[in-house]
C-alpha positions in Angstrom: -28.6 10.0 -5.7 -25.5 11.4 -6.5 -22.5 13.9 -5.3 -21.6 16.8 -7.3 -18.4 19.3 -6.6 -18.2 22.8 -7.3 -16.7 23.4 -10.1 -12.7 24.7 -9.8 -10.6 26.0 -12.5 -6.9 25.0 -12.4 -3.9 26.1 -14.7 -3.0 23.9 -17.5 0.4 24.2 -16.4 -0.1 22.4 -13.7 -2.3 19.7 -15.2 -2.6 18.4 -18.8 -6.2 19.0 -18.9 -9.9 18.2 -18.2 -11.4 15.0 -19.9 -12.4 15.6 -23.3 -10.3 19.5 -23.1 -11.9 22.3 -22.8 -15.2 22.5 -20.8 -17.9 23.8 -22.5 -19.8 25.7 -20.2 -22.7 26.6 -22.2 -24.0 22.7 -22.8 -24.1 20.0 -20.7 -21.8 18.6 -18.6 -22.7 14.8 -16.9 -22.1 14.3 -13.5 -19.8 11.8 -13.5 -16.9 13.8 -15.0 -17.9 17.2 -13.4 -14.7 18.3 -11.5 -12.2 15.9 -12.4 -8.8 16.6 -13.8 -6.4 14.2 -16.1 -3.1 13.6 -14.6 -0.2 13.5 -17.3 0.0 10.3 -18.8 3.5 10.8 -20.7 6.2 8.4 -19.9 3.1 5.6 -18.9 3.5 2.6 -21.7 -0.1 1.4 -21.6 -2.7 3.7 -21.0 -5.7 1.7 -21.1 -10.0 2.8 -21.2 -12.2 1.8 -18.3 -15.9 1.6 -19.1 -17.6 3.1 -15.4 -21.4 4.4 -14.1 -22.7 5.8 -11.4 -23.5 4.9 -7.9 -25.6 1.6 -8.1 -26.9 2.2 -12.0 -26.0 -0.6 -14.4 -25.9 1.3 -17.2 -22.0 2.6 -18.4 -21.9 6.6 -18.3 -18.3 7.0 -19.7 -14.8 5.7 -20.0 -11.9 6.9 -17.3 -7.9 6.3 -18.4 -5.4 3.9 -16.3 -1.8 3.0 -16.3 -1.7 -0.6 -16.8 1.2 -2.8 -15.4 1.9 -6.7 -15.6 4.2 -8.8 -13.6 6.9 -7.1 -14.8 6.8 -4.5 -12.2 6.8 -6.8 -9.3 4.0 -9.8 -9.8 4.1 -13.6 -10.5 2.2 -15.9 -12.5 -1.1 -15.7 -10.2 -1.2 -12.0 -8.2 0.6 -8.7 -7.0 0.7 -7.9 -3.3 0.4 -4.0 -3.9 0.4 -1.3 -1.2 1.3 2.2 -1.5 3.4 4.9 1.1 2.9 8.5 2.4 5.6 9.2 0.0 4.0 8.3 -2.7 5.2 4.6 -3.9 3.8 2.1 -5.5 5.0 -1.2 -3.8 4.6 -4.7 -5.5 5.7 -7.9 -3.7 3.8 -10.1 -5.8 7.6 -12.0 -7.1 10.5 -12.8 -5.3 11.8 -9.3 -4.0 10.1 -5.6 -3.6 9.5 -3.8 -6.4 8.3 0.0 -6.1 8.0 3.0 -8.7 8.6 6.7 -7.3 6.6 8.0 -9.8 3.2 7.0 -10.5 4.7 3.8 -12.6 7.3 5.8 -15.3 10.3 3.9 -14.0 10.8 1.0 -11.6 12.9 -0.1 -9.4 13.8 -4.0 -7.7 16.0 -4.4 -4.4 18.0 -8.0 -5.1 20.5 -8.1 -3.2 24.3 -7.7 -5.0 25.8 -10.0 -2.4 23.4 -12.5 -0.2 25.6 -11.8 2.7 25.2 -10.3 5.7 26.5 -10.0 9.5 24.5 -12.3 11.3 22.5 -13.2 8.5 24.8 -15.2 5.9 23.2 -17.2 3.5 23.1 -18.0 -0.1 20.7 -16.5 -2.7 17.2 -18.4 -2.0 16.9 -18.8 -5.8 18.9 -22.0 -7.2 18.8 -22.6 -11.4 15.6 -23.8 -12.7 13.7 -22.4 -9.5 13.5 -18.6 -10.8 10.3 -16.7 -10.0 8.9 -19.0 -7.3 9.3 -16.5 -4.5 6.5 -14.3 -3.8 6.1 -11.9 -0.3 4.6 -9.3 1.6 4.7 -5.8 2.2 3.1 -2.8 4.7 4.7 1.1 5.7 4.9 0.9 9.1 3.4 4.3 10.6 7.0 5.6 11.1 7.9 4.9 7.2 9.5 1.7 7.7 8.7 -0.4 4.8 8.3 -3.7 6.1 8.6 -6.9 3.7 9.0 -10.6 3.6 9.7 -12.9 1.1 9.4 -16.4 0.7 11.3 -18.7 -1.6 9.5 -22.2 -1.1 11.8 -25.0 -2.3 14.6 -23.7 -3.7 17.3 -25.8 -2.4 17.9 -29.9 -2.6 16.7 -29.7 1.2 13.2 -28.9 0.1 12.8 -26.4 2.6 11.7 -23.2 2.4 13.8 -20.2 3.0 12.7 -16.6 4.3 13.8 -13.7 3.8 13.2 -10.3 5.7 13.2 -7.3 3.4 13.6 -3.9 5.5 13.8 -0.7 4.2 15.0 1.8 6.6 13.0 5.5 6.6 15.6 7.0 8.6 18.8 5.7 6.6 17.0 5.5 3.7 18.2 2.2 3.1 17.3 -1.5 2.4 18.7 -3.8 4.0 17.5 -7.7 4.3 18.0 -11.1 6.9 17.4 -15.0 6.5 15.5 -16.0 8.6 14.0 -19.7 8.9 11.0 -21.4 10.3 9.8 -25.1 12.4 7.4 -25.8 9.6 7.6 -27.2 6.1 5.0 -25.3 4.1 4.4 -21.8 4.6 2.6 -20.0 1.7 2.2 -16.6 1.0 2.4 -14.1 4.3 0.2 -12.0 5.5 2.1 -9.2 7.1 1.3 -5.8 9.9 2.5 -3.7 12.3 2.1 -4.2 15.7 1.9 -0.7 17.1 4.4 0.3 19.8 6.7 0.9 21.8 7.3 -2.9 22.4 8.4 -4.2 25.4 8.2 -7.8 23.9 10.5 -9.9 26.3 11.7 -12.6 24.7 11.1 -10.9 21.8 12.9 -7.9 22.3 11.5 -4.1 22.1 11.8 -1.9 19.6 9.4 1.0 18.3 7.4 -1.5 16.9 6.7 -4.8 15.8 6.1 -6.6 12.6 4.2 -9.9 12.6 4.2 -12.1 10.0 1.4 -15.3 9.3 1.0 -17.6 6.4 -1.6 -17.7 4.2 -1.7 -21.7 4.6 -0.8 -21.5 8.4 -3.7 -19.3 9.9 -6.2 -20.7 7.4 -6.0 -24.2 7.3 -4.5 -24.5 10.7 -4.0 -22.6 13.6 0.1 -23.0 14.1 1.2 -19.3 14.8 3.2 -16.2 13.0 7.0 -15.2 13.3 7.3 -11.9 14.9 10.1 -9.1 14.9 11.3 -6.0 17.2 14.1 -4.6 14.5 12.5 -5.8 10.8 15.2 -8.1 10.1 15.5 -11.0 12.7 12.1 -13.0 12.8 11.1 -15.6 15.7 8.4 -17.8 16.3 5.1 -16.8 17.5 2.5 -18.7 19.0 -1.2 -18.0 18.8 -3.9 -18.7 21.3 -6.4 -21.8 20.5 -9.3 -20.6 18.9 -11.4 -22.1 21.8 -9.4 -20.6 24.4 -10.9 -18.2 27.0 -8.6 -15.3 27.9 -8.8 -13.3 30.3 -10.7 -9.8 29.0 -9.9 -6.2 28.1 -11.1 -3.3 26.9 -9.1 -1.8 24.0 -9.6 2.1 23.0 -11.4 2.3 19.2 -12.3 5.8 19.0 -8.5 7.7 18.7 -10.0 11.1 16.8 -8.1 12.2 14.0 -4.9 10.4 13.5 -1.4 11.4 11.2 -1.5 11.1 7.0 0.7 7.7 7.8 -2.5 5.9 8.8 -3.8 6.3 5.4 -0.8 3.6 4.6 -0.6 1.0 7.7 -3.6 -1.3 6.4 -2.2 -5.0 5.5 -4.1 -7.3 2.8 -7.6 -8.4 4.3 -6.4 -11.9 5.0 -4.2 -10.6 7.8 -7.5 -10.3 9.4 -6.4 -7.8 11.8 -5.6 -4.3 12.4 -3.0 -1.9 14.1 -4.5 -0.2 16.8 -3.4 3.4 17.2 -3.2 3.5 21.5 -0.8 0.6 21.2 -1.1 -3.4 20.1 -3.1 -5.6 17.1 -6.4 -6.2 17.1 -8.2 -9.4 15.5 -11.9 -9.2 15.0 -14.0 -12.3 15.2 -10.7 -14.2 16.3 -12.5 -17.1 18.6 -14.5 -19.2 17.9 -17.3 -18.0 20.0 -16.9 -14.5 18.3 -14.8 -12.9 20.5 -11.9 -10.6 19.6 -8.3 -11.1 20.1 -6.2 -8.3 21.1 -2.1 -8.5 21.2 -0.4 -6.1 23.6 2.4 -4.2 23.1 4.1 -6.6 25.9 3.0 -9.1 23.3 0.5 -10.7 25.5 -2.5 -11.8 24.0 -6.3 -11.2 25.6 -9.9 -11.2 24.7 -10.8 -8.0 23.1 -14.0 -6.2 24.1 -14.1 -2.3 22.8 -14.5 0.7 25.1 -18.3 -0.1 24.8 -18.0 -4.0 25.5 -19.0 -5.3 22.3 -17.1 -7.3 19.3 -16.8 -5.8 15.7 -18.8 -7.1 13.4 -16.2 -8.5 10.8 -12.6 -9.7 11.0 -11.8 -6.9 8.0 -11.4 -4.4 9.7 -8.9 -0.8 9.5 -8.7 2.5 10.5 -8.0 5.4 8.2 -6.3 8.9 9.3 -9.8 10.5 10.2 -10.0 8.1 12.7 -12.9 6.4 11.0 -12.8 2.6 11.6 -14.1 0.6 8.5 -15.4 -3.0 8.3 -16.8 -5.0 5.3 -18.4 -8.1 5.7 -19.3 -10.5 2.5 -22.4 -13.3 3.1 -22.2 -14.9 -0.4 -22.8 -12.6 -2.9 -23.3 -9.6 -0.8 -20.9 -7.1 0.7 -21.7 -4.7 3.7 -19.4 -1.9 4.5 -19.5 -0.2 8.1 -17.7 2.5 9.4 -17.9 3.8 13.6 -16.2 7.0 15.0 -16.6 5.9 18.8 -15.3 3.1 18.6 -18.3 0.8 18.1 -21.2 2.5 19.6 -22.9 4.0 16.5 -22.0 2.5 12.8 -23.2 3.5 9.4 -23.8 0.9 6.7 -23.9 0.1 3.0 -24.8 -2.9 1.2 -23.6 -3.7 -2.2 -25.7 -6.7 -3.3 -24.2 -8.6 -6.4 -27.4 -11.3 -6.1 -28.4 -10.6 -9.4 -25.1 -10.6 -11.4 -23.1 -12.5 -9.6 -23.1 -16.6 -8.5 -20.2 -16.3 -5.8 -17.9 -13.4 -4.9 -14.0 -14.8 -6.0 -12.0 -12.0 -4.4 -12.6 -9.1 -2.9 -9.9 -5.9 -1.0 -11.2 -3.0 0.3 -8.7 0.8 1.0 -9.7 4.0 2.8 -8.1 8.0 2.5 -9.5 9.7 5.5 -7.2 12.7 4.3 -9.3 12.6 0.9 -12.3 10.9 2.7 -12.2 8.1 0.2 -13.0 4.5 0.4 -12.8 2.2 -2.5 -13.9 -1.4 -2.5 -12.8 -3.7 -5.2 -14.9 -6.7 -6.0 -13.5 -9.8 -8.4 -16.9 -12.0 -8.9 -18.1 -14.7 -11.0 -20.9 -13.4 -13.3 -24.0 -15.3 -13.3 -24.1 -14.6 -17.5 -20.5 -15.4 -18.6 -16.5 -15.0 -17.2 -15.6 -13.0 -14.0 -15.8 -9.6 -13.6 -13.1 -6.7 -11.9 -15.6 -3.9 -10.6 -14.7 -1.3 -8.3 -16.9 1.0 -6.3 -15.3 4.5 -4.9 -17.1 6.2 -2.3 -15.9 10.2 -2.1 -16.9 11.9 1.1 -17.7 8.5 2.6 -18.3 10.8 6.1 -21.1 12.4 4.3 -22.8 9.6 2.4 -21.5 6.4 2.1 -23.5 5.6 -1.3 -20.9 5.2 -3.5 -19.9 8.0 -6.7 -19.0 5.7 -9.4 -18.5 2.2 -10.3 -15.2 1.0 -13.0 -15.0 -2.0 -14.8 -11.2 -2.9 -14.7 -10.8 -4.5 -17.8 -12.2 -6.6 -20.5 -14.2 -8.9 -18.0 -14.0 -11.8 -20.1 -11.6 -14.6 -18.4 -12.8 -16.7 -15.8 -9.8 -17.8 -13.1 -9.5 -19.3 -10.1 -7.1 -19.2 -6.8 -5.0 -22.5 -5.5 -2.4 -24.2 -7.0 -3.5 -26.6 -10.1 -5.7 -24.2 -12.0 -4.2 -23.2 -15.4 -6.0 -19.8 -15.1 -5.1 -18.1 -11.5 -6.0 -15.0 -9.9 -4.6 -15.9 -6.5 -5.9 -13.0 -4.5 -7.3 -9.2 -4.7 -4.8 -6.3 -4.0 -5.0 -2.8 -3.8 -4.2 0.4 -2.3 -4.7 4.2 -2.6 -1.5 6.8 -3.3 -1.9 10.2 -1.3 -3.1 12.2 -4.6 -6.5 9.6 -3.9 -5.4 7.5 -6.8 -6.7 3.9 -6.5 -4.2 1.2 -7.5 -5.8 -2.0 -8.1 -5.2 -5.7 -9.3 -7.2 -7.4 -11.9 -7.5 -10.3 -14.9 -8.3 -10.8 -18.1 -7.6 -11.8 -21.3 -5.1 -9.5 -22.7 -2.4 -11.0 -20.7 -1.6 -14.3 -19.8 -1.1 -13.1 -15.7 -2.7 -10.9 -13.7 -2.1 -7.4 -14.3 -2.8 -4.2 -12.0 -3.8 -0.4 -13.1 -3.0 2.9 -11.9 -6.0 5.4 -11.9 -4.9 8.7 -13.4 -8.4 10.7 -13.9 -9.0 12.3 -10.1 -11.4 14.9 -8.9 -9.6 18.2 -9.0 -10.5 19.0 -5.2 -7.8 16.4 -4.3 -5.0 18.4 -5.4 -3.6 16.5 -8.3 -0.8 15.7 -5.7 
């Protein structure tokens, strides 16, 4: 089973063209490129070819072009942390300060700071000689356009401890502007980072429209020590979590908000945060206990036992809503991925399973974006193959609301290097990143053997029904 479009004719003026030119319209035309339009790829250095099929089929229908990028334009040696804006950036904090393009990738820009002074926040550069390119961070768009960003420079002085810094960029100002900011513990690792919807009335804390919370990778993982949390962007303070075993006292948190603006096609952080922004007010954390209850953070900043309006859990701690109000959740049981969506909340979900059983041995990474404005969900799978190296696949699923089988499969790459996460492996591919830009183009992370690091590609063939925006 597969979706078709009707077919729309648009002005080469506007576009450079349909795949392969001109359509013939007196002989056949295969479903998979019915409908969609090439964006310009002038100006883009590496344009590579993408072998992709349809739906579940594991034969290859066709080939579909991509921007290709390396680390460059914002990674390291072992990921990117990619995200994308309303406005229509590409953001990369995979190295040691944010890195964004305007324009679909043409030209690219880096904010380092001229002068690592600031009121309230003086401090020297975080990077000393012979420490270059250790830092790495994390970036989200908060649902006003706030970017918000924080980087993490771990060892760079003869103290051996690490040093953070908050990147902020400003919507309103239209300005970055950045803070140190320091920590209790040693070790932090790379941060997870989301916005804690608002208005705050945080205390301690501070209010502010919003708040930004920040965990570590190693922290929240490997053990439960807390987050740092901030009312302005800039100035970070410690932030307890509750025990995993702890029994809070209960309350019911709103899951079914309707139809919600374009900016909550952009407020989803990386999985690993493992929790979501909740569009009546707070943070949500699927799964959280132990027992497998749900957290829920206020917007006082107090922290409860979740139940939804219907007094149930979710089903997953990945977890987001999109601007249609659709709340998604994927779960993964070894070598098989389930993707959910509800509209009230919880009550009634949908489901689709992708089952890798028989190509793959163990998923290695796996990210997952939604457009409710383009009705879009993509879910990007890095796995090992049972037959040879590891394997980039994505799956996009257009009009999700209607049918949640997906359109096509792609094949990012040559599939032919097998890496690993964690510090100590020669070959690394620390973590899976995406996102999707508001003309419904995926931007994805991937590895293999044409570059020694990973890399991350842009798609540029789209269906014309999206705009070509």
């Amino acid at each position: 089973m597969t979706k078709r479009y009707a077919a729309v004719l648009l002005s080469a003026i506007l576009f450079s063209g349909c795949i392969g030119g001109e359509v013939d319209t007196d002989g056949p035309v295969s479903d998979w490129d019915r409908d969609l339009i090439q964006l310009p790829l002038e100006g883009l250095d590496d344009v590579r070819n993408f072998s992709l099929g349809l739906g579940f089929e594991n034969h290859t229908s066709g080939e579909s072009n991509w921007a290709v990028f390396g680390n460059e334009e914002g990674g390291n040696c072992c990921e990117h942390y990619l995200a994308t804006t309303k406005e229509g950036w590409i953001l990369n904090f995979g190295g040691e300060y944010p890195t964004w393009s305007e324009d679909r990738g043409r030209t690219w820009q880096e904010y380092v700071p001229s002068v690592f002074s600031q009121i309230g926040c003086l401090e020297p550069k975080p990077t000393v000689p012979g420490q270059e390119g250790l830092g790495e961070g994390s970036i989200v768009q908060a649902t006003n356009g706030d970017l918000i960003a924080m980087g993490w420079f771990p060892y760079p002085s003869t103290s051996g401890a690490d040093q953070f810094y908050a990147f902020f960029y400003d919507s309103q100002d239209e300005e970055w502007k950045w803070c140190f900011n320091r920590t209790p513990e040693p070790f932090y690792d790379r941060s997870w980072q989301v916005e804690v919807i608002g208005p705050i009335n945080g205390g301690i804390y501070g209010n502010g429209p919003y708040a930004s919370l920040v965990i570590s990778n190693f922290w929240h993982q490997v053990q439960n020590v807390g987050g740092q949390i901030s009312t302005d962007g800039l100035n970070y303070d410690y932030f307890s979590f509750p025990d995993r075993d702890s029994s809070l006292q209960t309350i019911e948190v709103e899951l079914a908000p309707g139809s919600l603006g374009v900016e909550w096609d952009f407020t989803k952080p990386h999985k690993e945060m493992r929790a979501f922004p909740v569009p009546s007010g707070g943070l949500y954390f699927p799964n959280y206990f132990l027992d497998g209850s749900d957290a829920y953070l206020d917007t006082s900043l107090n922290w409860w036992t979740g139940v939804t309006m219907h007094g149930t859990t979710l089903p997953s701690q990945y977890c987001s809503f999109d601007s249609s109000g659709t709340l998604h959740c994927v779960t993964a049981d070894g070598p098989v991925l389930t993707h959910m969506t509800t509209v009230d909340g919880g009550l009634i979900w949908k489901n689709q399973t992708y089952d890798l059983s028989s190509a793959a041995t163990e998923l290695e990474e796996w990210e997952f974006h939604s457009s409710g404005v383009h009705d879009l969900f993509v879910l990007n799978v890095r796995y090992q193959s049972s037959t040879g190296p590891d394997v980039d696949i994505s799956w996009h699923v257009r009009d999700y609301s209607e049918s949640m089988i997906p359109d096509i499969w792609t094949n990012l790459g040559l599939g032919d290097l097998d890496s690993t996460s964690g510090a100590g492996n020669d070959i690394r591919f620390d973590f899976a990143s995406m996102g999707i830009l508001p003309d419904g183009g995926a931007v994805i992370a991937y590895h293999d053997s044409s570059d020694p690091d990973p890399l991350f590609a842009v798609e540029t063939l789209l269906p014309v029904k999206y705009g070509g925006n």
